[in-house]
C-alpha positions, 0 to 999 in steps of 0.5 A, spaced: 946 551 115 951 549 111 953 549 104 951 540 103 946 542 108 943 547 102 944 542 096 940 536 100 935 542 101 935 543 093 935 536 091 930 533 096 925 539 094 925 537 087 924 530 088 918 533 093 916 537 088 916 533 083 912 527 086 907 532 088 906 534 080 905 526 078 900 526 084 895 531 081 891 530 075 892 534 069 898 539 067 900 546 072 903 551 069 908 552 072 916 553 072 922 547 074 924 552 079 918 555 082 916 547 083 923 546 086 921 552 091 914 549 092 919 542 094 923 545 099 917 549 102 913 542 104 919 538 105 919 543 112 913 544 113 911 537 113 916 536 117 914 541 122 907 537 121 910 530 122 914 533 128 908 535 131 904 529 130 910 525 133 911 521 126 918 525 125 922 520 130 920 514 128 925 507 127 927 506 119 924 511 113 920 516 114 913 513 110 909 518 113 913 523 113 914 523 105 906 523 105 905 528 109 911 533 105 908 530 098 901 532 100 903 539 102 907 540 094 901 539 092 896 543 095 902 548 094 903 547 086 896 547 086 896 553 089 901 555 086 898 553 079 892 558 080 896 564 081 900 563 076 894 564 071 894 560 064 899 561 059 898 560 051 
C-alpha cells in the first residue's frame, strides 16, 4: 500500500466513522482516534461484504456499498462504546 493509498485509508475511516456516529442515538465515549480505527475498520470489512454480495462493482457510486461500511462503524463504535465503559 502506498503512502496516498494510506492517507485515503485515514480520511475515508474518518468519514465512516463519523457517519456511523450520527447514525446512532445518544453519545459514545469514545475518542476522535479510536472512531477513526473504527472507520477504516468497516470501510474494509464492508467492502469485503459488498464485494461478496456482488454490489462492490457496480457502474457509478457505490450507495450500497457505503451503507453497508456506515452500518458496519456502527455496530463497531457501538461495540466500541460498550467496552470503553463511561467516563465522568
Amino acid at each position: 500500500m502506498t503512502i496516498s493509498g494510506i492517507i485515503t485509508a485515514v480520511i475515508i475511516g474518518a468519514i465512516i466513522g463519523a457517519l456511523a456516529r450520527l447514525v446512532l442515538p445518544g453519545r459514545q465515549n469514545i475518542s476522535i482516534l479510536l472512531t477513526v480505527v473504527v472507520g477504516i475498520i468497516a470501510a474494509i470489512i464492508g467492502t469485503l461484504i459488498a464485494q461478496a454480495v456482488g454490489v462492490a462493482t457496480t457502474p457509478g457510486f457505490d450507495w450500497i456499498e457505503l451503507i453497508l461500511q456506515v452500518a458496519v462503524a456502527a455496530v463497531g463504535v457501538t461495540i466500541a462504546g460498550s467496552l470503553s465503559g463511561r467516563r465522568r
